[in-house]
N, C-alpha and C positions, 0 to 999 in steps of 0.2 A: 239632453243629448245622450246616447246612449254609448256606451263603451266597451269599445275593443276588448277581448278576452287572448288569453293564449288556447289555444288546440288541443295541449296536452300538458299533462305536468312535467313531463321530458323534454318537451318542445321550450318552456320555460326556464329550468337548469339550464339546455344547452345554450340558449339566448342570452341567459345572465352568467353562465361561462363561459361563452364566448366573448363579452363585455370586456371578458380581462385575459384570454387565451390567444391573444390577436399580438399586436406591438410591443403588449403590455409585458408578455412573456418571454415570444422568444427574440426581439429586438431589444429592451431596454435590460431585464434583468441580468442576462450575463455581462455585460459590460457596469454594471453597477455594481456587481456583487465583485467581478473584480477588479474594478478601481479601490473595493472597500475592502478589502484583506481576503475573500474567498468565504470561506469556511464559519468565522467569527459573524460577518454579514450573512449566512445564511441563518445559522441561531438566533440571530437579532431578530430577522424576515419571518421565521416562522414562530415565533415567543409573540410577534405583534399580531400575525394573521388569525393565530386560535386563540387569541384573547381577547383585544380590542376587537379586530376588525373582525373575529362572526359574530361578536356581540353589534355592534352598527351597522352591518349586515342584517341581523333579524330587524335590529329597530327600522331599522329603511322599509322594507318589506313590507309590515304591519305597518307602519304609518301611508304606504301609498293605495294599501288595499282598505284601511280604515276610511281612509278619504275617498280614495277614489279616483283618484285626480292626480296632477305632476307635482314636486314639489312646492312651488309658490305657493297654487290654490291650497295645496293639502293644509300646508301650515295657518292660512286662512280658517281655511275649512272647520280647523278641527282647535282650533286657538283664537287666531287674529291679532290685534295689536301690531308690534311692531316684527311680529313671528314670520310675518313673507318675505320677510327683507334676508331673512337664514336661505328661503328658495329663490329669492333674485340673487344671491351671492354663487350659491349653486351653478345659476344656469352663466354667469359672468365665467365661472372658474372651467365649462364644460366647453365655451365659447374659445378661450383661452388655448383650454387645452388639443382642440380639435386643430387652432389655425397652425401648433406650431407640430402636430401629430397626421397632417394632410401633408407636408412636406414628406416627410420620411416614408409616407402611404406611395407620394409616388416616386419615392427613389427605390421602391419595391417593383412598381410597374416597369420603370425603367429598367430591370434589372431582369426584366421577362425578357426585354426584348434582347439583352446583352446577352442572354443565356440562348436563346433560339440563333444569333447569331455567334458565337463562340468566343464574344468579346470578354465576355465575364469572367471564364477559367483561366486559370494559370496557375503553377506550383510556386513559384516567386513572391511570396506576401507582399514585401516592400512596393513589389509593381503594382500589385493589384491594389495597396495602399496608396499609392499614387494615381491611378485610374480613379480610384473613387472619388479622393480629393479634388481630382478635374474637374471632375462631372457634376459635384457638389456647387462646385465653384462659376459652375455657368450659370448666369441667371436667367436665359432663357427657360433650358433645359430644365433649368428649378421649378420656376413658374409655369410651364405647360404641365407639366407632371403632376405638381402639385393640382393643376387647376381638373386634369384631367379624374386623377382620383376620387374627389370630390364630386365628379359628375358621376362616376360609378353609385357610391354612396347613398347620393339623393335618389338617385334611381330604384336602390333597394329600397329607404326610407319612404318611396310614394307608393310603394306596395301595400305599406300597410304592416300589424301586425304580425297575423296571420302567414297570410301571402306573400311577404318582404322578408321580416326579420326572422320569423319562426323557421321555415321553408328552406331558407339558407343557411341556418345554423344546425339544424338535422344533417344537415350532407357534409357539411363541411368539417365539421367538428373532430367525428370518428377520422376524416381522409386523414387528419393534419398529425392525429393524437399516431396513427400507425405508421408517417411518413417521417415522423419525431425517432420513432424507436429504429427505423431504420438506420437512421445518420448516425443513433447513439452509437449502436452498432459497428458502424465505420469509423466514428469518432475515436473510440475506446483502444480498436486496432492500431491506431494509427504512431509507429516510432513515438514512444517520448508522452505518448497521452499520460500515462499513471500519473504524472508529476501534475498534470494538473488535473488529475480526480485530489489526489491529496489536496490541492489547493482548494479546492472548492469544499473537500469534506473537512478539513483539519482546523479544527478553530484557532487562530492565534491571537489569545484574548490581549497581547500587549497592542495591538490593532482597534479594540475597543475606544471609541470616541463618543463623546455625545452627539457630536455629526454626524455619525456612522447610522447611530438610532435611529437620529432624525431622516437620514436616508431611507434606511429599513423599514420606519413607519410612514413615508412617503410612498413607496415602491408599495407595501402591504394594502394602504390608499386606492394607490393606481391599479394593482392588480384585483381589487375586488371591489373596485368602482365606488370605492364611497366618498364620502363629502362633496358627490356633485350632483346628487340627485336623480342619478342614472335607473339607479336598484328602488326610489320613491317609484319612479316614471313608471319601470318596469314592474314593481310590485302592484301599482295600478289596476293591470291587466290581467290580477292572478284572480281566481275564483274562489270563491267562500270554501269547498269544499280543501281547496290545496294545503298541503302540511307545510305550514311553513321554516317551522324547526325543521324538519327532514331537508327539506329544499336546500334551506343553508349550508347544513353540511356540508352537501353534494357539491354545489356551486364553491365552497371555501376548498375543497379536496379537489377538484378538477383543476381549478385556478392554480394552488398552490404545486400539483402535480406538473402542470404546464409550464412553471417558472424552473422546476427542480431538474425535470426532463431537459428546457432547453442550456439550464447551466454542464449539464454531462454532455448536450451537442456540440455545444460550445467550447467552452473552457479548454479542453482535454483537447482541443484539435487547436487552440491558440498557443501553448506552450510547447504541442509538437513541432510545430512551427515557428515556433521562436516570437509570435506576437505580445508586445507591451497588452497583458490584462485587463490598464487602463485607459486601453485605447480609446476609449470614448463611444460614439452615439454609430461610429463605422465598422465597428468590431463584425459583426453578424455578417457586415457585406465584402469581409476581406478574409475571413476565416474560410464562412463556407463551400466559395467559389475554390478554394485549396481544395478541400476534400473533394467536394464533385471532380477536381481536374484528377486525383490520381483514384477515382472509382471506374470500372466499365460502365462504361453508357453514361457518365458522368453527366454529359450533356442534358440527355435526357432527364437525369436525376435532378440537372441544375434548374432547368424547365418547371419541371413538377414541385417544385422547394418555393422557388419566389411562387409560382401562381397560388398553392395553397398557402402559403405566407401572404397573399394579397387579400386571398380569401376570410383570411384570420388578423388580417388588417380591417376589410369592411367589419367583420362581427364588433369589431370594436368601434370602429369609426360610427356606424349604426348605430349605436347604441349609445355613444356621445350625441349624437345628431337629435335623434329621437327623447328627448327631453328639453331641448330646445324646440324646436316643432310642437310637443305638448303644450309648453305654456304658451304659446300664441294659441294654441287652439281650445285651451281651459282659456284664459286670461283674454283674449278678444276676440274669440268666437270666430278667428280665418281659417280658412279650409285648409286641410291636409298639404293640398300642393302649393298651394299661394304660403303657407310658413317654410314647406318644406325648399323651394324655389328663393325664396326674401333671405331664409337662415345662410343656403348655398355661398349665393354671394359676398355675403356679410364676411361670412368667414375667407372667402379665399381673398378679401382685400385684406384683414386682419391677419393671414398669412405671410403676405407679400416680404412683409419683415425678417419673416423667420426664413424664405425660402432663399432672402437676400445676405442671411448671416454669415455663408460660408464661403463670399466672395465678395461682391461689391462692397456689402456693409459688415466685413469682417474684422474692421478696426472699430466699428460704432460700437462702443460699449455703454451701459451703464451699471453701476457698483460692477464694473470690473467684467460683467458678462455679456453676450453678445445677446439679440433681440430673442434668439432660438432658445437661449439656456437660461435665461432668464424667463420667460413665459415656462419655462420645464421646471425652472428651480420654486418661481412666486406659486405655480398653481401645487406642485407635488407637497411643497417644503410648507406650504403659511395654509394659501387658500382652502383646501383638501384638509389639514387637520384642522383648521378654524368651523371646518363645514360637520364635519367630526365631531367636536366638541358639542356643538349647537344642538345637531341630532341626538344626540348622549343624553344632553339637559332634556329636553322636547319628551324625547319618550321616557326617560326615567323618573321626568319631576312634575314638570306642565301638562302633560296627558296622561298618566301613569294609571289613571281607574281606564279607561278606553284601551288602552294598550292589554293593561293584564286581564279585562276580559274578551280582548280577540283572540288573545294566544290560548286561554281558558276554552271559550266556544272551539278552539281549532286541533284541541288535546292537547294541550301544556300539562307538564308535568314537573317535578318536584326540582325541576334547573332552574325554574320561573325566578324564584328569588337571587339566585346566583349571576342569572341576565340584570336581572333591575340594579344586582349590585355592581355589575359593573359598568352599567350604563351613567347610573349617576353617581356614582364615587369613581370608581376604578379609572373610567377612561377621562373622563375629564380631566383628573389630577395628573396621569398619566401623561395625553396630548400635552398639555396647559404649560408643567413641569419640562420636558424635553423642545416645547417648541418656544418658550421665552428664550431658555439657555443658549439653545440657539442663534437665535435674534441676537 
């Protein structure tokens, strides 16, 4: 069977930054960075992103163009034993991660239509904090939304590579990356912002915890898609000819720029306002609606914020999606639409949980968390670094002549040994170490 290619090697970076430039950025990170001290969790965040994670980064990459293939078959492919069972864990954690990341896709949607009708804005946090909690809280509303995003999704996904994922991450990428800088901009303006750039810049290392780490290397994870086979899937598709060192880079500085951007959108406009930092997974949808209400044309502005935040939600969702969909189509040979249609469903019952967390089943806990934060905590916090770990081993130990001469044929140079080393020393001790402690 013959395999999809990407278009261009731009088209590729914007693809695989947009993987983590979506929810990943500017919905989860600022409310994560500041439940974790601000400034301290940003050091953590970026010490994990240019160490571990563009090191598992490159190993993803060259293992999915080595093979060829999605994760399951690659580790097949290019090993076998009990090695598919690291891409069946993969595609569980991507599976996971989508059912309880399609809710908040469409409490994005929903939040177009709040904005076209004026229901969204207002200058009153605590209100707008109560509005959202409502709306969270309806299970309908959860459930249609949820189910509807989903259908956007698959709709990209049965495009194809090319035509679907490529196509939309070229346009959307640039709109979102200049419509970021604007807010910063009003952000920064706004009474009382400084106090919280200090917060986000100033480290307070008495704030330092090993759960903080664990956060920081979970978030580093999520924002640069590893441990679930996304960047296997999508290196798949890359061509012999593509640099993939370079690629990395680009892809780790876009991502990490998109978390850093949306913390100065952020943050600086929650402390103007007086919002608890910790507010949790609502932060993004009670902040923002502030600033659009006292900007001109706010409206307008609020419109064009969720829509390319929807847009930068598919790039994500996509791109979870689309490694699922591969291994039905490596692994049993079903056509594009028949996985892409079977994956659909599966996830929005696997959903139905998380869409339920924040009302009917807002007392169902288990260890203490509800269906939503628990499927965020097991996939960011265990799954994702355990999928980390494996990758690390794989390419550093179990394939390591096939590795070092792709990156060889690809012009590798004299960082070669310093990747291997931290492929198989560095990050494994590293993961291994902060994620038992953990536990």
């Amino acid at each position: 069977m013959s395999r999809a290619n990407w278009g261009s090697r731009l088209g590729f970076i914007l693809a695989a930054s947009g993987s983590a430039v979506g929810l990943g950025a500017i919905w989860k990170f600022p409310y994560v960075a500041g439940k974790n001290g601000g400034g301290v969790f940003l050091l953590a965040y970026l010490a994990c992103v240019f160490t571990v994670g563009i090191a598992l980064l490159l190993a993803e990459m060259v293992i999915g163009r080595a093979a060829n293939r999605s994760a399951t078959t690659a580790f097949r492919d290019l090993k076998g034993g009990l090695w598919p069972w690291a891409g069946r864990l993969s595609v569980l954690c991507i599976f996971i991660v989508m059912a309880y990341y399609s809710v908040v896709g469409g409490w994005v949607i929903a939040y177009i239509g709040k904005s076209i009708t004026g229901e969204a804005l207002g200058q009153d946090t605590k209100a707008l904090g109560a509005a959202f909690t409502h709306f969270i809280a309806d299970p309908a509303s959860s459930l249609f939304y949820t189910a509807l995003f989903l259908g956007v999704t698959v709709a990209v996904v049965l495009g194809g590579v090319q035509k679907g994922i490529e196509r939309m991450s070229k346009v959307l990428m640039p709109a979102l990356f200049l419509l970021m800088l604007v807010l910063i901009a009003r952000s920064l303006t706004l009474p009382g912002a400084l106090e919280g750039v200090r917060y986000f810049l100033t480290p307070d290392f008495s704030k330092l915890t090993s759960a903080m780490v664990v956060d920081a290397l979970g978030l580093a994870f999520f924002s640069l898609s590893l441990g679930m086979g996304i960047i296997i899937s999508y290196g798949s598709y890359v061509e012999k000819e593509t640099n993939l060192a370079g690629a990395t880079l680009w892809i780790s500085i876009l991502a990490t720029l998109a978390s850093v951007l949306a913390g100065f959108m952020v943050l600086p406009a929650v402390f103007a306002f007086g919002v608890d930092p910790a507010a949790g997974p609502g932060l993004t949808f009670i902040t923002m609606p502030a600033i659009f209400a006292q900007m001109p044309f706010g409206q307008a502005w609020a419109i064009a914020f969720f829509l390319l935040l929807l847009f930068a939600a598919l790039t994500s969702s996509v791109s979870i999606v689309e490694p699922i969909v591969s291994y039905f189509i490596d692994e049993f040979g079903w056509k594009r639409q028949s996985a892409a249609y079977i994956t659909t469903v599966a996830v929005f019952i696997a959903s139905i949980p998380a869409a339920l967390s924040f009302g009917p089943m807002a007392k169902s806990k288990l260890f203490g968390r509800t269906a939503f934060d628990l499927m965020d905590y097991a996939t960011s916090n265990i799954m994702m670094p355990a999928g980390g770990i494996l990758v690390a081993v794989f390419a550093g130990w179990i394939i390591w002549p096939r590795i070092h001469s792709e990156l060889l044929s690809n012009g590798g140079g004299h960082w070669i040994p310093a990747f291997r080393g931290i492929c198989a020393i560095v990050a494994p001790i590293m993961i291994g170490v902060i994620w038992v402690h953990n536990l």
